[in-house]
N, C-alpha and C positions, 0 to 999 in steps of 0.2 A: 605554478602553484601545485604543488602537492596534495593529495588526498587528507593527511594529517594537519597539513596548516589550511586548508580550507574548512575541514572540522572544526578544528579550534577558532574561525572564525566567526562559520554560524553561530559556534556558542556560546562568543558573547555577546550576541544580541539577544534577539528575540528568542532564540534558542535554547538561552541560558539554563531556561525551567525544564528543560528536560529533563525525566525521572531514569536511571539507569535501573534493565530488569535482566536480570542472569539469562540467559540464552543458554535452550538445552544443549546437550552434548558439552560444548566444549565453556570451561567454564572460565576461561582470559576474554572470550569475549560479551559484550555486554549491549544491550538493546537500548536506542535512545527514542523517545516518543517523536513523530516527526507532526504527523498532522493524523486527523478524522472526518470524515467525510461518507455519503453516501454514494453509492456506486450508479456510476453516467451509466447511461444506456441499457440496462439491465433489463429491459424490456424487449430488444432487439435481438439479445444474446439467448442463453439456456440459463439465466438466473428461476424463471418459473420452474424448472423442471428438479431443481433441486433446493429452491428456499423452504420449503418443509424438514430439509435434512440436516441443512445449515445448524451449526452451535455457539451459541457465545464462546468466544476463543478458538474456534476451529485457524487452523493457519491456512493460508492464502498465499496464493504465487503471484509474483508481479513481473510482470515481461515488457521489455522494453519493443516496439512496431514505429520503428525507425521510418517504415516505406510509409507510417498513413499518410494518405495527402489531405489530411485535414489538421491533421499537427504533427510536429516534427518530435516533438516531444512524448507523444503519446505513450500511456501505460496500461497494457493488458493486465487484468483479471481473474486468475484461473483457480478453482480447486483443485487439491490434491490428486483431483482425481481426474484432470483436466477438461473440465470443464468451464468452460468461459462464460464469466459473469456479467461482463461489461468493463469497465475503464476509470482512471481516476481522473475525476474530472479535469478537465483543461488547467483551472485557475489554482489546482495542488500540484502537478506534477511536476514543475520547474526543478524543485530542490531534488526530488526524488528519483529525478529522470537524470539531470546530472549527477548523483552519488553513483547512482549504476556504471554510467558510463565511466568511475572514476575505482569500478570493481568494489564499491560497497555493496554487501547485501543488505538487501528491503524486504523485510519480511510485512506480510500484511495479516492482522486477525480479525473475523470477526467483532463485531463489537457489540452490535443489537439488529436484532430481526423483528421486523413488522409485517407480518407474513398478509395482511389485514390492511396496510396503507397502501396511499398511491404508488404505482411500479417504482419510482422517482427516489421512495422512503421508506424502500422497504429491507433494505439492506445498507447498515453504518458499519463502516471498516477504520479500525486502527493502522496506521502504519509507521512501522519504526524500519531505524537504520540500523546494522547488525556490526560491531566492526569490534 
């Protein structure tokens, strides 16, 4: 299965509702909403050292950590500026972690900051597929 017919697959399920948002620079491609969620671990990592700087919509790197041995699937976290925030949680990453490995881009943004909640909820990230 191919990149393209596995896209069109997600899409019609659950996927179906996904919103397409122009992606800067290049404007044939287009963003699809995948999931939302607050960021694992963020307590363990440098998310303290820069959640005050953090902006609703700041863009986010997402790295795939093939070796973790605690998931095979696992998804890093980083700012722009690389800095590492923590990870997408175990029970999002399935879709996401296989599009990478399928050479789709994952762009992830900010979504909302609680600079005020538990470490746990203090950062919600968007993440879409870029293709």
């Amino acid at each position: 299965m191919n990149r393209l017919s596995f896209l069109k697959r997600i899409s019609t399920g659950f996927f179906a509702l996904f919103i397409p948002q122009n992606a800067k620079g290049d404007v044939n491609k287009k963003r699809y909403f995948l999931t939302k969620f607050y960021v694992a671990g963020f307590y363990y990592y440098d998310g303290e050292t820069v959640v005050n700087k953090l902006k609703v919509g700041d863009e986010l790197l997402i790295v795939q950590e093939p070796t973790n041995p605690y998931d095979r699937r696992a998804l890093e976290i980083f700012t722009t500026n690389n800095i590492k925030l923590g990870y997408v949680p175990r029970n999002e990453n399935p879709i996401p972690s296989r599009l990478l490995r399928q050479n789709v881009t994952i762009i992830g943004t900010v979504d909302k900051i609680n600079p005020d909640e538990e470490d746990w909820k203090k950062v919600r990230i968007n993440l879409f597929a870029e293709v």
